[in-house]
N, C-alpha and C positions, 0 to 999 in steps of 0.2 A: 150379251147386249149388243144390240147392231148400230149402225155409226149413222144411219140414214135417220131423218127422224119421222116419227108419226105425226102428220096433220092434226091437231086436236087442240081445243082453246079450252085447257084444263086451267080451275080456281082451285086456290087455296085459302087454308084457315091455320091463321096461328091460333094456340089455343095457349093462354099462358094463367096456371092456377098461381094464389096469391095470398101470405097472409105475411102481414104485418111489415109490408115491405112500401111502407111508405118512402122510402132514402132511393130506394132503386128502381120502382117498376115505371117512374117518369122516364130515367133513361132507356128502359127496355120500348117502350112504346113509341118513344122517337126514331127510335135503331129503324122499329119495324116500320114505320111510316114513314120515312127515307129509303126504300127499297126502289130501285131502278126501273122493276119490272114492271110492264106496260099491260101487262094481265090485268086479270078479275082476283082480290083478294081482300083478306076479311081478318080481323083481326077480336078474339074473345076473350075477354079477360074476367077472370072468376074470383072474386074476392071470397076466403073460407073464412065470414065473420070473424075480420080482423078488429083487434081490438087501438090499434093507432087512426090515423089518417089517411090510409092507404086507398080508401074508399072516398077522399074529397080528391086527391091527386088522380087519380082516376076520372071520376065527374069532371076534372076540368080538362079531360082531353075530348068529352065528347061533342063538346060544339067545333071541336078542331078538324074533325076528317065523318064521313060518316060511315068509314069501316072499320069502327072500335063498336062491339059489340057488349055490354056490362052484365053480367051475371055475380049475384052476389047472393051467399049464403048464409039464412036465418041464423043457425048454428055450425060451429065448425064439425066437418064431414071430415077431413083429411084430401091428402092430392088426388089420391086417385078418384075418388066419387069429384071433386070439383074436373078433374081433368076429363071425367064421364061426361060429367054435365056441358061439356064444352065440346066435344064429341057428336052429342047430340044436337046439340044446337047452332052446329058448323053445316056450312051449305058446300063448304070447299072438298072437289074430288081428292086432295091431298091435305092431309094433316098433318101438321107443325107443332111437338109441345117445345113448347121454353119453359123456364124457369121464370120469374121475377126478376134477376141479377142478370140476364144473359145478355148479350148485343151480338144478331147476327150484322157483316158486313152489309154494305150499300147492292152486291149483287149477288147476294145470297138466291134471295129467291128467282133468280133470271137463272142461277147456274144449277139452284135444282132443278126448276122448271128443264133447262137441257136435257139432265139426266132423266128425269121421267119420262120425257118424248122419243129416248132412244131406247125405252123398254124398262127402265130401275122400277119397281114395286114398292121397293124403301132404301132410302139414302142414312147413312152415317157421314155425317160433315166433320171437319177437324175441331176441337175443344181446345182452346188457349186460356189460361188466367190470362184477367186484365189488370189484375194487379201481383205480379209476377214478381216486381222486386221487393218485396216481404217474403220473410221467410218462411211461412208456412206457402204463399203461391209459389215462391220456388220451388219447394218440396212437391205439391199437386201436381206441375207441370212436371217436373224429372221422372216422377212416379208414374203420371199416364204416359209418357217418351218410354218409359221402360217396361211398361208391363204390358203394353199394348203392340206388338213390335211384329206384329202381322195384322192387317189389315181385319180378315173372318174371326180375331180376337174381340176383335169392339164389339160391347153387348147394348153398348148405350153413349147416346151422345148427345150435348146437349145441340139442341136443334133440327134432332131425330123428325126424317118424315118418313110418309108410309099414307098409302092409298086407303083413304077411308074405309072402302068396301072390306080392305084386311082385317083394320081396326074391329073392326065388326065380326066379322067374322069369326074370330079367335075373342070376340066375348068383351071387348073392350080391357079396363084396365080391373083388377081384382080389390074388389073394395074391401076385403078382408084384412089386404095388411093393416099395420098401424103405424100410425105419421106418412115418414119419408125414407123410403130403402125398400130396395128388393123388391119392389112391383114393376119398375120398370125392364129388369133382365126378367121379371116372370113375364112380360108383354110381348118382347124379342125372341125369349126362348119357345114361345106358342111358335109367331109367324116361322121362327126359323124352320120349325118341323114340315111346315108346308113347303109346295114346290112354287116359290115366287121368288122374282130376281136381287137380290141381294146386294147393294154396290156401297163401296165405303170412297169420298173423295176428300183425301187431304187437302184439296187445295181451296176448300170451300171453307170457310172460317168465323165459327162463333166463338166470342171472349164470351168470358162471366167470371164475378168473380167470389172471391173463395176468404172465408172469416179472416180478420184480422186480432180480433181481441183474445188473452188467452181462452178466458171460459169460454167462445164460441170457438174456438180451435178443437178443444176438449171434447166441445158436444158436437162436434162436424167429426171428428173420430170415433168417440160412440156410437154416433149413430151409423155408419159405416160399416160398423160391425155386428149392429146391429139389423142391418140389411141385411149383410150376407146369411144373417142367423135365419131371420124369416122369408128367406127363398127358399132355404134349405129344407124350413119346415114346411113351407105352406108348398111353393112348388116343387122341391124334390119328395117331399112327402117322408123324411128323413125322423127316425123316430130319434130324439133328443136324448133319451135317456144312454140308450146307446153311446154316440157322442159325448157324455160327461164319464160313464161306467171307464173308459176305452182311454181318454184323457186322466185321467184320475188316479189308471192303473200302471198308465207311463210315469205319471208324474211319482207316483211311491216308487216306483223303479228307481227312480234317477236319487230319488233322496236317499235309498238304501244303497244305491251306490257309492253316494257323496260318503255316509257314513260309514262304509267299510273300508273304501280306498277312495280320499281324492281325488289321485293321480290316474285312476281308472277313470274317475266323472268328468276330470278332466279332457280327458283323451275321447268319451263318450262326447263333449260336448263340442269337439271340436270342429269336425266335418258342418255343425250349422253357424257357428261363430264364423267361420271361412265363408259360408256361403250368405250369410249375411253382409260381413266385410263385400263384400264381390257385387253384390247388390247394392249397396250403396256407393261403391266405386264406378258401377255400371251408370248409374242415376247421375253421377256429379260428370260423366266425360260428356254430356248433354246440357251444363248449363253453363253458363258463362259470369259465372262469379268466385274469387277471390277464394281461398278455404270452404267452398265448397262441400268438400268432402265430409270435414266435420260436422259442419251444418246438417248436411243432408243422415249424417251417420245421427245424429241425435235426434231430427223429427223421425228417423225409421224405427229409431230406436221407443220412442212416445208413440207414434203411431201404433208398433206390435202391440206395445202394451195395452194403451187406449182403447184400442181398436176390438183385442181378444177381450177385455174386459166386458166389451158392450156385446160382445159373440156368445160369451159363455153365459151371462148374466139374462140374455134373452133362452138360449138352449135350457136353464134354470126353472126359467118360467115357463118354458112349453112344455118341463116336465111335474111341476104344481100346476098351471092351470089346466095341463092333457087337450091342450086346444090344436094337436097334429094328429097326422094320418098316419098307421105304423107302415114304414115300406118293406113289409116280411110280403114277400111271393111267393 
């Protein structure tokens, strides 16, 4: 990427899909209508027939600016076809998805706009909770500090942009998954394959924030897990049955171990109980609260479980309903 910039009076379009998010998407819409930048941009927001009032909070921003653009769905579609439909109906050479909950800063879009005129194709921007001091946003925060710890790691962020013509090109977003997970690294992993520039800037900064109640804690980790399940199947094209034969045949291991020598299981289990310890030590020297450690040693601890729960419980299903590709070559 070269330091010079290109001449060119490039628009933009948020695209932000939505359901049921009447509490938050007032504030996502003010973020974005407070942006600094002196461009041309456009803002579309896609309601997936929400069943709250998310669609009257909406309506009353559109006598406010006239670059809120409303698309709202008869029946619910899921993100990905709403984020299509947004897509399509974007006139901006750069696209923008948010979420409902996200706030980029006041010169977000001045400091993408930068990076694009100096050649970036698509930007990863930095991802903060904004609600940080609860302890599930502490844990989200430590957890992206820790696991993302090079830069060509990020598969996805929220405030992800990327040059329309990309979007397009690699086919938009795959309407096949289901709900929310794993369609958007299947998006990034398409463009990645191509030869277009690539740039991740930490210093550009969207909050959003992150469940606070248990039951949506629970289901913000299921589904999580659930992402990863159906990338696996739909974009690595990973046959499930596999994956459960393979897990299945560790797991009687370990219990026939357990029952001939404990002291064996033990010693077998130890090298991941270390390496778990270490990971969660690694997660708490990055946040700045009080017992930490434990904290963070217990959501790691709910998250594995949660998490593989909604993993294996989807790999389950891809092998009753046989809705994957086998990846025998």
């Amino acid at each position: 990427m070269t330091n010079e910039l290109i001449v060119k009076n490039l628009t933009y379009s948020f695209i932000i899909p939505c359901y049921n998010e009447e509490k938050d998407i007032g504030n996502t819409l003010d973020a974005c209508l407070k942006q600094t930048f002196e461009g041309e941009y456009q803002i579309i927001v896609v309601d997936d027939a929400s069943k709250d009032n998310t669609s009257d909070v909406i309506n009353s921003y559109l006598h406010k600016s006239n670059k809120i653009i409303f698309i709202k769905n008869e029946f619910n579609k899921g993100v990905s076809y709403s984020r299509n439909s947004g897509i399509q109906k974007a006139s901006g050479d750069i696209l923008i998805f948010l979420n409902a909950d996200e706030l980029p800063d006041e010169n977000y879009l001045t400091n993408i706009n930068r990076l694009i005129q100096r050649g970036a194709d698509y930007v990863f921007p930095q991802t903060t909770v904004d609600n940080g001091s609860t302890l599930y946003g502490m844990y989200r925060q430590a957890y992206r500090q820790f696991t993302y710890t090079r830069d060509n790691m990020i598969m996805w962020s929220q405030g992800f942009a990327c040059r329309k013509k990309i979007i397009i090109e690699v086919g938009m977003f795959d309407s096949s998954y289901p709900g929310c997970g794993g369609e958007d690294w299947d998006l990034v992993s398409k463009i990645d394959k191509l030869t277009y520039c690539r740039v991740t800037d930490l210093s550009i900064i969207v909050k959003h924030k992150v469940p606070e109640k248990a039951k949506e804690i629970i289901w913000h980790m299921f589904n999580r897990g659930r992402g990863t399940a159906n990338y696996k199947l739909i974009y690595c094209h990973t046959n499930p049955l596999n994956i459960l034969m393979k897990k299945t045949m560790v797991l009687l291991c370990f219990f026939a171990v357990l029952l001939v020598s404990p002291l064996c299981f033990l010693l077998a289990m130890l090298p991941s109980v270390i390496k778990f310890l270490l990971k969660s030590y690694g997660m708490a020297k990055g946040v700045e609260y009080k017992k930490s450690f434990l904290r963070l040693l217990f959501m790691n601890t709910c998250n594995s479980v949660i998490r593989g729960i909604g993993y294996y419980y989807t790999m389950w299903r891809g092998v009753m309903l046989k809705n994957y590709e086998r990846a025998e070559s």
